[in-house]
Backbone as ProteinMPNN parsed JSONL, in Angstrom:
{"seq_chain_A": "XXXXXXXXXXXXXXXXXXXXXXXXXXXXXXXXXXXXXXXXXXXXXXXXXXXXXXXXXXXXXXXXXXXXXXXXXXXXXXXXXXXXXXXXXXXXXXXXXXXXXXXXXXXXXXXXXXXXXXXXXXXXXXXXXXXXXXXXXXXXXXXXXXXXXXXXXXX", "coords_chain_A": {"N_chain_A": [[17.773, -33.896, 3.621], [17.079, -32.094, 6.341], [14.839, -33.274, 8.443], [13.86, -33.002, 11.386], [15.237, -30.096, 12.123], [13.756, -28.413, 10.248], [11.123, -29.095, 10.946], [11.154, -27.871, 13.747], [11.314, -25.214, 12.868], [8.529, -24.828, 12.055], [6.938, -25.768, 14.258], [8.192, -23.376, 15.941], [6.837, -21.521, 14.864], [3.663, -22.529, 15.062], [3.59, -22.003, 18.229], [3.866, -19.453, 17.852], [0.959, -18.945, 16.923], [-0.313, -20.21, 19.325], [0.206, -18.462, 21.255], [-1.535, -16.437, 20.536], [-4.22, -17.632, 21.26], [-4.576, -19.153, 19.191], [-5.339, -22.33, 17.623], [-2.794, -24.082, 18.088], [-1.005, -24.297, 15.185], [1.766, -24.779, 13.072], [3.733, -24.3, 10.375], [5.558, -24.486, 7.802], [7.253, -24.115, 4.2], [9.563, -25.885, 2.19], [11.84, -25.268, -0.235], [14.565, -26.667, -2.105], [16.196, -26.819, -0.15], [15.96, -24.469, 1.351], [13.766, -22.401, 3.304], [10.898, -20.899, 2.355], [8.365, -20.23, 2.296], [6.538, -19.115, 5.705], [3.838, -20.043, 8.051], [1.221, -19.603, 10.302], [-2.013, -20.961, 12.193], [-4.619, -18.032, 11.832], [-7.227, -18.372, 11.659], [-9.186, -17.455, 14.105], [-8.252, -14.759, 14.329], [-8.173, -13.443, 12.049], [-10.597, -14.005, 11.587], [-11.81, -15.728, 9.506], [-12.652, -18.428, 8.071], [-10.84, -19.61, 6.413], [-8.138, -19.606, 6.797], [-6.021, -21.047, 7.84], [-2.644, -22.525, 8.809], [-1.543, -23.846, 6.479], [-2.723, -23.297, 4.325], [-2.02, -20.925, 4.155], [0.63, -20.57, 4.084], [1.054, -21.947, 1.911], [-0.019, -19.911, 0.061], [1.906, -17.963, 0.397], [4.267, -19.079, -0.372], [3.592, -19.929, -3.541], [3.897, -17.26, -4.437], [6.322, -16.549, -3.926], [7.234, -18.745, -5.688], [6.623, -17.961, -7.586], [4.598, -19.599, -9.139], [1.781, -21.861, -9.528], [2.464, -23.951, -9.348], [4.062, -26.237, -7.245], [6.049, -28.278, -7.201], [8.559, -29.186, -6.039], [8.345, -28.754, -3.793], [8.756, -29.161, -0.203], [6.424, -30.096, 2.785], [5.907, -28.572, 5.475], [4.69, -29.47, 9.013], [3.028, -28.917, 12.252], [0.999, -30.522, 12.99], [-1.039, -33.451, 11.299], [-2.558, -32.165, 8.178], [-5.799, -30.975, 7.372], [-8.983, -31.679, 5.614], [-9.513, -29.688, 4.147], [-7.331, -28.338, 3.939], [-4.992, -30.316, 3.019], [-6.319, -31.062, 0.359], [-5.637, -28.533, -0.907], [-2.893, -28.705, -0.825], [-2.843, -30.794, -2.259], [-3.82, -29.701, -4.873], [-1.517, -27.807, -5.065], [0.34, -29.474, -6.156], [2.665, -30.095, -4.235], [5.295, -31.761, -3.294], [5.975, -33.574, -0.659], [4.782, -34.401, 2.145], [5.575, -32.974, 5.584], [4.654, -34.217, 8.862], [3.773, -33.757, 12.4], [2.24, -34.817, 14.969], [-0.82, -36.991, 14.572], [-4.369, -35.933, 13.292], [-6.822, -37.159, 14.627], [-9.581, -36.06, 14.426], [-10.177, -34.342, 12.225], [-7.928, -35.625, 10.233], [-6.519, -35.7, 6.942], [-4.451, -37.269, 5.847], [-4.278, -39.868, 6.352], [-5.321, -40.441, 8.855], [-8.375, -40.257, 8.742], [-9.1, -40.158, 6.371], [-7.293, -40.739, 3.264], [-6.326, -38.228, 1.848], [-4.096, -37.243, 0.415], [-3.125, -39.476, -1.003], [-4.812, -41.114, -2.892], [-5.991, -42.973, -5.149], [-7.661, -42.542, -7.111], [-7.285, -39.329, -7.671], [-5.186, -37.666, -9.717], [-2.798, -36.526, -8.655], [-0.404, -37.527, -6.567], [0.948, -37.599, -2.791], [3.968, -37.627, -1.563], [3.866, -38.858, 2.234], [5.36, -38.127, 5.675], [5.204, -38.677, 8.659], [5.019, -38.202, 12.073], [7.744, -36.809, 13.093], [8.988, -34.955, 15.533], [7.182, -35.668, 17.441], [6.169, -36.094, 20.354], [6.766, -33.225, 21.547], [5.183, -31.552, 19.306], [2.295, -32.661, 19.854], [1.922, -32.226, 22.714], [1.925, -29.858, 22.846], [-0.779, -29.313, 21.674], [-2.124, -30.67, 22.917], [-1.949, -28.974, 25.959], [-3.091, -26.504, 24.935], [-5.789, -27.542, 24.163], [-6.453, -28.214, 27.073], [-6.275, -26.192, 28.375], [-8.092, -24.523, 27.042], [-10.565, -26.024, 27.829], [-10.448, -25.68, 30.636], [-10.668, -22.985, 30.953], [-13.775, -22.805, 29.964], [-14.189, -24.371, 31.913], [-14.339, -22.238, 34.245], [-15.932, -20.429, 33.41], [-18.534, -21.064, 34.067]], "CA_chain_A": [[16.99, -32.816, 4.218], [16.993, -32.07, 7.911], [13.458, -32.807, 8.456], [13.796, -32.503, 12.629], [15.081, -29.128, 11.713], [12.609, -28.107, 9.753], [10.082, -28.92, 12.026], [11.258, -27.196, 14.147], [10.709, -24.145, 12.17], [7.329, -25.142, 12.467], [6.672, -25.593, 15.804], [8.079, -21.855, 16.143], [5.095, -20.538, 14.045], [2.657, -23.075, 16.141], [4.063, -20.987, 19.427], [2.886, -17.953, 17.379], [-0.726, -19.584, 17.106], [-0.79, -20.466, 20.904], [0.27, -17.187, 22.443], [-2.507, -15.258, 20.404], [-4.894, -17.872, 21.215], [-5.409, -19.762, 17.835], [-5.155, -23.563, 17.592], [-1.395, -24.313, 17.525], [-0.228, -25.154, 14.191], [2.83, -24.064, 12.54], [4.044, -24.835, 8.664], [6.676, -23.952, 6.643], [7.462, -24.802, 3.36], [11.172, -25.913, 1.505], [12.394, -25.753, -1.629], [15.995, -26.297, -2.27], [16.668, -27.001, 1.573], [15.481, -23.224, 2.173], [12.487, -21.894, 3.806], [10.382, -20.325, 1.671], [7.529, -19.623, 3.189], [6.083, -20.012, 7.129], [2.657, -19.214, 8.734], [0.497, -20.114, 11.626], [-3.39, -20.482, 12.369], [-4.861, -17.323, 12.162], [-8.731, -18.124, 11.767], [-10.197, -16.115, 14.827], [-7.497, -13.718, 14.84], [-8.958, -12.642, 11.004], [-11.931, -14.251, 11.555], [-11.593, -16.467, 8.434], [-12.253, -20.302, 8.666], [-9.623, -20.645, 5.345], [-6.718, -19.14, 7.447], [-5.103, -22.226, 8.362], [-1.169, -21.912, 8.377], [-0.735, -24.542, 5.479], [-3.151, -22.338, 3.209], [-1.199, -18.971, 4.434], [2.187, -20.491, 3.571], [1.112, -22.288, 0.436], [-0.132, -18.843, -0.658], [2.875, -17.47, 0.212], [5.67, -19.642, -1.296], [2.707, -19.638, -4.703], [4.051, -15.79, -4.366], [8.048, -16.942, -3.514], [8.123, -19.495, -6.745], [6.028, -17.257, -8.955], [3.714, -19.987, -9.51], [0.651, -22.049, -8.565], [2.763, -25.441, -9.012], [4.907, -26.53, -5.786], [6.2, -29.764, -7.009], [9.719, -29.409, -5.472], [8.325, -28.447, -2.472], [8.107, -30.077, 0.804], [5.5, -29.009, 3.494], [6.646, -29.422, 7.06], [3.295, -28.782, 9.214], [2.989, -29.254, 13.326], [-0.245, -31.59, 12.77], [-1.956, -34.055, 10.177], [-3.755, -31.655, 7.87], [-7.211, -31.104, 7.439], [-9.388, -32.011, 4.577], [-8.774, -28.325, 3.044], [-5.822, -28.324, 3.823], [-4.931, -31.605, 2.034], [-6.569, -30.913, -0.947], [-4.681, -27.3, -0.987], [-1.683, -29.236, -0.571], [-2.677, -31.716, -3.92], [-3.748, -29.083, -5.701], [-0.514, -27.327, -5.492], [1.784, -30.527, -6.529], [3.481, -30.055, -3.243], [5.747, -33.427, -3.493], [5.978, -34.165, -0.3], [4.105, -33.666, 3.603], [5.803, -34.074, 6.771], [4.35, -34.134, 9.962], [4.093, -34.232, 13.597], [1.014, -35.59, 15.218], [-2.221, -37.365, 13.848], [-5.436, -35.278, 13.865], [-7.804, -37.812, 14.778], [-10.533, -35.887, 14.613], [-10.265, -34.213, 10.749], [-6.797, -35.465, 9.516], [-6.842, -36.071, 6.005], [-3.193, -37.93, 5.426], [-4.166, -41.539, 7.031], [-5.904, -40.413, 10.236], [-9.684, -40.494, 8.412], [-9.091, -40.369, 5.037], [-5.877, -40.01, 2.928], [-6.732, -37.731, 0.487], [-3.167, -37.044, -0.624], [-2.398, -40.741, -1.636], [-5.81, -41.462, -2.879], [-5.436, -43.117, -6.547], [-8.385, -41.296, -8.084], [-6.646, -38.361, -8.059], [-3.792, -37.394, -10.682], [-1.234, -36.273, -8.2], [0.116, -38.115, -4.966], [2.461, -36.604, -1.932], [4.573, -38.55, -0.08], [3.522, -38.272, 3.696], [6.422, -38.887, 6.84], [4.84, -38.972, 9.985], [5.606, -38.482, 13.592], [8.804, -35.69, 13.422], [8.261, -34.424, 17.305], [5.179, -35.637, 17.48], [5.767, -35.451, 21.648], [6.578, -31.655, 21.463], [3.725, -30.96, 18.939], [1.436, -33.752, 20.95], [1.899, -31.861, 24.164], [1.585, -28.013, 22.603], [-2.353, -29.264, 21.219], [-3.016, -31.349, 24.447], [-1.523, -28.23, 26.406], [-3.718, -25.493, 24.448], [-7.149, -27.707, 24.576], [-6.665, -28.393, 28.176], [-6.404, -24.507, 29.226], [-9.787, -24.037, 26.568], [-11.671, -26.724, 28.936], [-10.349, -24.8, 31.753], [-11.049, -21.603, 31.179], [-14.343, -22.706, 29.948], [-14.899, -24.477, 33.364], [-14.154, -20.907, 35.269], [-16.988, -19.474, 32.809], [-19.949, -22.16, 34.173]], "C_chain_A": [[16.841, -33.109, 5.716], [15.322, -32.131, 8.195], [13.372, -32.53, 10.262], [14.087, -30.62, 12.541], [14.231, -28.046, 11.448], [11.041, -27.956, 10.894], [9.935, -28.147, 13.292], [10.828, -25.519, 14.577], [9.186, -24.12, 12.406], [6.681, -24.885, 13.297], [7.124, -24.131, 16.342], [7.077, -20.729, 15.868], [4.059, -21.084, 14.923], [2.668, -22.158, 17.289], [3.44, -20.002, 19.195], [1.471, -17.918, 18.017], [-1.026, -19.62, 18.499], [-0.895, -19.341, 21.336], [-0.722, -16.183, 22.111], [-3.628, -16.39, 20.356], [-5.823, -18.711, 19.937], [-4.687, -21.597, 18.351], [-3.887, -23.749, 16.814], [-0.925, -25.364, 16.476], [0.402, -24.072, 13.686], [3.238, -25.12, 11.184], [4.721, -24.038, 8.151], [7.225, -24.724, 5.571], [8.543, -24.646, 2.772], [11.205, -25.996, 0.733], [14.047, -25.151, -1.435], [16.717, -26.132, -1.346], [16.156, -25.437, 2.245], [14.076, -22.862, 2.299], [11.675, -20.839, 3.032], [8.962, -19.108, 1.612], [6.847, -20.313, 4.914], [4.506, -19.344, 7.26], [2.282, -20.322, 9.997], [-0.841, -20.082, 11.713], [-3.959, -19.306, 12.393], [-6.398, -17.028, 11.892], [-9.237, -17.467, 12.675], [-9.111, -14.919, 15.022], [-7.954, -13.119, 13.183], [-10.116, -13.102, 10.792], [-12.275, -14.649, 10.195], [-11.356, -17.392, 8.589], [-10.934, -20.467, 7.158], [-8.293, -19.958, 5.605], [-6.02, -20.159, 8.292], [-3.322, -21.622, 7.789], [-0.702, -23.144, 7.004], [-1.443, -23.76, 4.346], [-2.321, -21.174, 3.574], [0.127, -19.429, 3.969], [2.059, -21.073, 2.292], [0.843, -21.114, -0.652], [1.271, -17.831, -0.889], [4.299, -18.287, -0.561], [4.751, -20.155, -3.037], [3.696, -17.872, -5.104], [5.807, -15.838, -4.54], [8.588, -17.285, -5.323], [7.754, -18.9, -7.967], [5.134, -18.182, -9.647], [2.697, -21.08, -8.759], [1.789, -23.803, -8.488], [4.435, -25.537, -8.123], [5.34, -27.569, -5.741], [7.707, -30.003, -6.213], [9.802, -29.201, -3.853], [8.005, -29.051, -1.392], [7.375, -28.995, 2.299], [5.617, -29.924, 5.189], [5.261, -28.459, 8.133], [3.302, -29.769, 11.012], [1.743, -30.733, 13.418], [-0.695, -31.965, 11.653], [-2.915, -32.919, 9.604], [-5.076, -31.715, 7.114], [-7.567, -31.471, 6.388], [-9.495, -30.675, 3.356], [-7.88, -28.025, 2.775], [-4.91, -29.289, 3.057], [-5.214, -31.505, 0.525], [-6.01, -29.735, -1.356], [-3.187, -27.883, -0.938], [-1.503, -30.331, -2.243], [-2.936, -30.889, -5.0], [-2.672, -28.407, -6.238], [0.691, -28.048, -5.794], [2.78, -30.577, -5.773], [3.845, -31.545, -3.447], [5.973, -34.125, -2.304], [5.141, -33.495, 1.492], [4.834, -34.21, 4.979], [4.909, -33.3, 7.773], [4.496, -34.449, 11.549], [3.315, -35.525, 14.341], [-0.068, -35.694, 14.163], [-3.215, -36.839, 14.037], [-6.598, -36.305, 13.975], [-9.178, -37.557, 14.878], [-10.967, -35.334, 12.723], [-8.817, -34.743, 10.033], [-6.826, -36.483, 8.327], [-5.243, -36.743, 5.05], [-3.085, -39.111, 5.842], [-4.944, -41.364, 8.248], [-8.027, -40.661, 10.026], [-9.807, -40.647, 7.219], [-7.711, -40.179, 4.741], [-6.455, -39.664, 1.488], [-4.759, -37.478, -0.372], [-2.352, -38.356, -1.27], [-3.592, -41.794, -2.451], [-5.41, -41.701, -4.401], [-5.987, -42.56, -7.481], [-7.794, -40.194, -8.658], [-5.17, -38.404, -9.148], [-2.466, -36.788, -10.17], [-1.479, -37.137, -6.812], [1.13, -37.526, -3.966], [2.607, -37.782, -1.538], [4.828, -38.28, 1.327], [4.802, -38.922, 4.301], [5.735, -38.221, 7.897], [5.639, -39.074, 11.278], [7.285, -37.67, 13.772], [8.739, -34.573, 14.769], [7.22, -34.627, 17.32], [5.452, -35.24, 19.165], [5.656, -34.394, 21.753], [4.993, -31.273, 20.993], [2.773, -31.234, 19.634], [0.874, -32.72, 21.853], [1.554, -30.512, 24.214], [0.201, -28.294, 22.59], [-2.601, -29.829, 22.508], [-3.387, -29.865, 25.104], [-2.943, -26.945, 25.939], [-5.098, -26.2, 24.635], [-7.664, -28.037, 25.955], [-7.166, -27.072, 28.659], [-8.154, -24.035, 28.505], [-10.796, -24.692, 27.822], [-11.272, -25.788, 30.188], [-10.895, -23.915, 32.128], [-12.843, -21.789, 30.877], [-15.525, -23.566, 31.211], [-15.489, -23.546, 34.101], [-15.548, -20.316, 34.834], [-18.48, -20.031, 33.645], [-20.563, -21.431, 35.345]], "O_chain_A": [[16.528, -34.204, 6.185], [14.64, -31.107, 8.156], [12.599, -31.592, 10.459], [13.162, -29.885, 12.889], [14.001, -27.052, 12.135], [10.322, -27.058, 11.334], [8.862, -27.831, 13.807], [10.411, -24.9, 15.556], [8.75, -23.174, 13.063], [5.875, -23.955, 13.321], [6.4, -23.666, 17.222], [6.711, -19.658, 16.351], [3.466, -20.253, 15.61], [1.668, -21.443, 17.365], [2.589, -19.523, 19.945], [0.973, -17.329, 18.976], [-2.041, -19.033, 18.872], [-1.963, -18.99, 21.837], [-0.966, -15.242, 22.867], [-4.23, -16.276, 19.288], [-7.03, -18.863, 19.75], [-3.82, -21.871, 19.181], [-3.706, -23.678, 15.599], [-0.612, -26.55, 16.58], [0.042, -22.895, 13.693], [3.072, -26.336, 11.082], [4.44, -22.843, 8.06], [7.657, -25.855, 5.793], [8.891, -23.477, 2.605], [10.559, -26.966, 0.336], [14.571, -24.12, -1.014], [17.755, -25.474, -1.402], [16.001, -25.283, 3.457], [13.289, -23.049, 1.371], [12.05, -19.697, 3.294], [8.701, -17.976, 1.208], [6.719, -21.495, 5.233], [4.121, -18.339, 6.663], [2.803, -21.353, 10.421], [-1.227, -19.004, 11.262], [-3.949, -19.146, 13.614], [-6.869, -15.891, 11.87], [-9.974, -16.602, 12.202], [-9.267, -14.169, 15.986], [-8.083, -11.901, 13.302], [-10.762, -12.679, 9.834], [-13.08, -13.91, 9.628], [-10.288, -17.757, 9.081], [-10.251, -21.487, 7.063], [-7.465, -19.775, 4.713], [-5.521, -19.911, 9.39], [-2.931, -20.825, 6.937], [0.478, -23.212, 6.66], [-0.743, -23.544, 3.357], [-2.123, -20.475, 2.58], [0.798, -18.565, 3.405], [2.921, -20.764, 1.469], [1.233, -21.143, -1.82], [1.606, -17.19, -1.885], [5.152, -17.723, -1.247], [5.494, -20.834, -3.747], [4.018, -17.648, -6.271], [6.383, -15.089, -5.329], [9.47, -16.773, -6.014], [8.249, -19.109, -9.075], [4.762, -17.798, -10.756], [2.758, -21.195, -7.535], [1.696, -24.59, -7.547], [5.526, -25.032, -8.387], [5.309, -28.184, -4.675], [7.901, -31.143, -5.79], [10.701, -29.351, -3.025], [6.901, -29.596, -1.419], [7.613, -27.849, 2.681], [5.503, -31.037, 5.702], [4.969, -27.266, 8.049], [3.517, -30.98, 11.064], [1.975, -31.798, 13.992], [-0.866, -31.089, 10.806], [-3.921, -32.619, 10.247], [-5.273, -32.579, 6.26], [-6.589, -31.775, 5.705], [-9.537, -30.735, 2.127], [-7.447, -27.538, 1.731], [-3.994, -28.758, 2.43], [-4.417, -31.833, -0.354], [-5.782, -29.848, -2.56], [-2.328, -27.014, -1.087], [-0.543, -30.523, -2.989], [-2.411, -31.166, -6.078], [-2.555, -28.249, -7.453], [1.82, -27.56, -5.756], [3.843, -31.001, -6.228], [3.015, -32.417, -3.702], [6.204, -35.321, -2.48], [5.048, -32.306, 1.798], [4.789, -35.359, 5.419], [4.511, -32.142, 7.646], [5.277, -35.324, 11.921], [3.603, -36.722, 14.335], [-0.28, -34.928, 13.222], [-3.501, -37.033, 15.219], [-7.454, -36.085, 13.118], [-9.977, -38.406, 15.273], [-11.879, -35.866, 12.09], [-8.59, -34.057, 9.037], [-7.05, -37.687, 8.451], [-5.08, -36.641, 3.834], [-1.971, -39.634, 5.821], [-5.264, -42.452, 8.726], [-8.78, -41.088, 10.901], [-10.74, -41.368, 6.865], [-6.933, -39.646, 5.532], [-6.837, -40.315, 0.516], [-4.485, -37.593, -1.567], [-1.275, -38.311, -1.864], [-3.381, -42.995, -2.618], [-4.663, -40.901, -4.963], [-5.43, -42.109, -8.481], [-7.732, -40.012, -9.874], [-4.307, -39.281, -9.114], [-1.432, -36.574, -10.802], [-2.536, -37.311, -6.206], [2.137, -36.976, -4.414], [1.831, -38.693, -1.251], [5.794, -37.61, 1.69], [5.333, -39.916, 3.805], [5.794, -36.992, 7.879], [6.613, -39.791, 11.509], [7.968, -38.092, 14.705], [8.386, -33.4, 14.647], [6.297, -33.819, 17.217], [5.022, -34.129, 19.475], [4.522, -34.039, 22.076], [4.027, -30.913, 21.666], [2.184, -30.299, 20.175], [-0.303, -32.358, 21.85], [1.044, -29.952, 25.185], [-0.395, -27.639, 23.445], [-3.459, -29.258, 23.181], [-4.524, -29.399, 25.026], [-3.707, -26.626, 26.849], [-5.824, -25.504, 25.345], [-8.864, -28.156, 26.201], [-8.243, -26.885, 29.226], [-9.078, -23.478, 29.098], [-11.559, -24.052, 28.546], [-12.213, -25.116, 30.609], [-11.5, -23.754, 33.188], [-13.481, -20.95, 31.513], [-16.739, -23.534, 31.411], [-16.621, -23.613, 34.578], [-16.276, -19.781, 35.67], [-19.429, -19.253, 33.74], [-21.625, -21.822, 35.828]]}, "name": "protein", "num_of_chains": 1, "seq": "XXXXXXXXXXXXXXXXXXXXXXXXXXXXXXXXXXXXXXXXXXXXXXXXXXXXXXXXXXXXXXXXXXXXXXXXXXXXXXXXXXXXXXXXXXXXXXXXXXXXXXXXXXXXXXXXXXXXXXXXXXXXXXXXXXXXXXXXXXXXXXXXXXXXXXXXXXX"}
C-alpha cells in the first residue's frame, strides 16, 4: 500500500478544511487499495462538534461497505486523532491508522493516551506515524498562526 499516496489524498481534503476556515484535517479511508471514502473538518461550517473528517468518512465508507464493521480498512488521517475520533475508529474495527503529525494537545494514538492499542479493549489498530508530517506540520502551524493573527487585528 502506497501510504505517501494516500496521504496525500488526505492532505487534499485538509486544504478543503483550511480554505473554509475549519481546522485542517483531511481523512480518507482504503479498502482494497481504493478510496472509499474522504472528508474534512466541518464542525463550524455545520456547527456540529461530531463533524470531524474521520467521523464523516467513517460514516461514509459504513455506507460504501454496507456495514458498521471496517476491519479491512485502513484510515489515512492528516493528524493524530482525537479521543472521539479514536474510539470511532475502534469501534468500527478499522485495522489499521496512519498518520501525519502528533496532536499534542488531544491525540489519542500515543500523544496522551493510546486508546486504539489499549489492552482493555477487545479490538486493537495498528498505528504508522509521521507520513508528511512536515507538510501536515506546517498546514496546522500555518492555519493557527493566521487565527492568532487575525485575532491580534481584533484587540
Amino acid at each position: 500500500m502506497d501510504y505517501e499516496f494516500f496521504m496525500k489524498e488526505a492532505y487534499k481534503e485538509a486544504i478543503k478544511a483550511y480554505k473554509l476556515d475549519e481546522v485542517p484535517i483531511g481523512c480518507v479511508i482504503v479498502y482494497n487499495n481504493n478510496i472509499i471514502a474522504r472528508a474534512y473538518n466541518q464542525r463550524n461550517t455545520l456547527k456540529n462538534s461530531l463533524k470531524h473528517a474521520e467521523i464523516i468518512a467513517i460514516d461514509e465508507a459504513c455506507s460504501v461497505i454496507k456495514d458498521w464493521r471496517l476491519e479491512d480498512c485502513t484510515l489515512f488521517v492528516t493528524v493524530e486523532p482525537c479521543p472521539m475520533c479514536a474510539g470511532a475508529i475502534l469501534q468500527s474495527r478499522i485495522s489499521k491508522v496512519v498518520f501525519a503529525t502528533k496532536n499534542n494537545k488531544a491525540g489519542c494514538c500515543g500523544s496522551i493516551l493510546n486508546i486504539l492499542n489499549n489492552n482493555s479493549f477487545n479490538h486493537r489498530v495498528e498505528v504508522v506515524e509521521g507520513i508528511l508530517l512536515e507538510q501536515c506540520s506546517i498546514l496546522m502551524k500555518n492555519f493557527f498562526k493566521n487565527i492568532r493573527k487575525r485575532a491580534k487585528k481584533d484587540d
